[in-house]
DOBATOR-47241 format. One record per residue (C-alpha): x negated, y negated, z negated; residue in three letters. Coordinates in pm, 1 decimal, decimal comma. Layout:
<nodes>
> x  y  z  aa
> X  Y  Z  ALA
...
</nodes>
This chain:
<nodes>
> x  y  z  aa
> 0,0  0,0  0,0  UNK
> -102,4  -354,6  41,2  UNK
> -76,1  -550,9  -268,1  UNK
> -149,2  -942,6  -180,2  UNK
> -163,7  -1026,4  -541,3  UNK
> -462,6  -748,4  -740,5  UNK
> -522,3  -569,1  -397,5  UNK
> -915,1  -510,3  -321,4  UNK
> -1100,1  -576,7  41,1  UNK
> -1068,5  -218,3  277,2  UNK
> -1307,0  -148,8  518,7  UNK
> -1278,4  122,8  797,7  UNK
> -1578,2  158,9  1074,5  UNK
> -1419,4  312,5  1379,6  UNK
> -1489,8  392,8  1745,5  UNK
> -1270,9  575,2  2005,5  UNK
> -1365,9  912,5  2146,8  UNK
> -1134,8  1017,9  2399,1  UNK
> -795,7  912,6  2537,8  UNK
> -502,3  1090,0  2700,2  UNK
> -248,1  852,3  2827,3  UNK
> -37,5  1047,8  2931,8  UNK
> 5,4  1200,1  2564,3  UNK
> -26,4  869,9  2415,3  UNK
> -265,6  977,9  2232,7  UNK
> -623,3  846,1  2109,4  UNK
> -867,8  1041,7  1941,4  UNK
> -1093,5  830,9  1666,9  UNK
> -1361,0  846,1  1451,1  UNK
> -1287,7  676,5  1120,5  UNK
> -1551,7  586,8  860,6  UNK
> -1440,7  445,5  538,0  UNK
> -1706,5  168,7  418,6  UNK
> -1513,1  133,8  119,6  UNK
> -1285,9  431,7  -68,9  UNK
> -899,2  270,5  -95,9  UNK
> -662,7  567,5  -171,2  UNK
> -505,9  596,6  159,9  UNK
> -711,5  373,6  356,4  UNK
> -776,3  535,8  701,4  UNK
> -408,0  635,1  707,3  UNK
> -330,4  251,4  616,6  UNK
> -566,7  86,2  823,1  UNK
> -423,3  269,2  1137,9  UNK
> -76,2  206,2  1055,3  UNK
> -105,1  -146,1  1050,1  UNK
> -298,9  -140,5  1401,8  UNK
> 24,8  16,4  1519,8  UNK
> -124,2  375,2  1559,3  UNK
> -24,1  534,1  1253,3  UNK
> -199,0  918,4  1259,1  UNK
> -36,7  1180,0  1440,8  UNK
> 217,3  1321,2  1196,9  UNK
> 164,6  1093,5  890,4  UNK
> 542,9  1046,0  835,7  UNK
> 436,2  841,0  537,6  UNK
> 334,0  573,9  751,6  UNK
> 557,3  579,1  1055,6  UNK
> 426,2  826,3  1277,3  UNK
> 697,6  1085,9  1398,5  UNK
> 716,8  1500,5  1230,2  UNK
> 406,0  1732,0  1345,7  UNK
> 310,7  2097,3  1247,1  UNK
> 49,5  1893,6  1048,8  UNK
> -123,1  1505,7  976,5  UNK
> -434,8  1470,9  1246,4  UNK
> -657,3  1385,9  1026,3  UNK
> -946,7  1566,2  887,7  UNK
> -1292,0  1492,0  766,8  UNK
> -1567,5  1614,3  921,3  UNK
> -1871,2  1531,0  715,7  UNK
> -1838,7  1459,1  356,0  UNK
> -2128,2  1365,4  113,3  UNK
> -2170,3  1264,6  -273,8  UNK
> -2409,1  1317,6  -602,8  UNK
> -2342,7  1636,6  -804,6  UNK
> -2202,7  1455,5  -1091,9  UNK
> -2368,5  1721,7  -1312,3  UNK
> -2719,1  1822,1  -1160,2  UNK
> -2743,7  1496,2  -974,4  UNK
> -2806,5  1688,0  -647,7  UNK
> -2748,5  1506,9  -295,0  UNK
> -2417,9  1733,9  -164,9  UNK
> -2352,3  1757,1  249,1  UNK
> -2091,2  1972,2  373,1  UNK
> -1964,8  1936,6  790,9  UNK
> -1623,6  2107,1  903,7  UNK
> -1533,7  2057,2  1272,1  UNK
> -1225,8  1934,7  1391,8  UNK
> -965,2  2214,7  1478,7  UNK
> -828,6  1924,4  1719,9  UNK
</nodes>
C-alpha cells in the first residue's frame, strides 16, 4: 500500500527481457534496491502492468502469480556466512 503520510522511499531496478504482443505480455527483470513488503508487485501495478495473476493488484485469475525470484542472497544470521541460492524461472 502507499501511505502518503509514514510511507518510506521504494526502489525497484528493472529492465525488459522479452515481449510478445500479441499475448500482451512483457517479461521483466525486477531488482528491489530497497525491501517494501510488496514492492515489485506494487511498483508494477502502478505502471499499469500489474503481474500476471496478482489479483491483489488488478491483474486478472491465473493458475499462479508470475513472479518468482531467481537469485536470492543474505548473512546467516547465526554463523554470519554469505548465503547464495539461484532457481530458474519455470516461465
Amino acid at each position: 500500500m502507499v501511505d502518503l503520510e509514514r510511507g518510506k522511499p521504494a526502489l525497484t531496478r528493472w529492465r525488459v527481457l522479452a515481449r510478445d504482443a500479441g499475448q500482451a505480455w512483457t517479461r521483466v527483470a525486477l531488482e528491489p534496491v530497497t525491501g517494501r513488503s510488496h514492492q515489485l508487485r506494487l511498483h508494477m501495478a502502478s505502471a499499469g502492468h500489474p503481474i500476471i495473476g496478482d489479483c491483489l493488484y488488478g491483474a486478472a485469475p491465473a493458475p499462479r502469480v508470475q513472479l518468482h525470484a531467481c537469485r536470492l542472497g543474505f548473512v546467516h544470521p547465526v554463523s554470519g556466512a554469505e548465503m547464495a541460492f539461484a532457481s530458474p524461472s519455470s516461465f
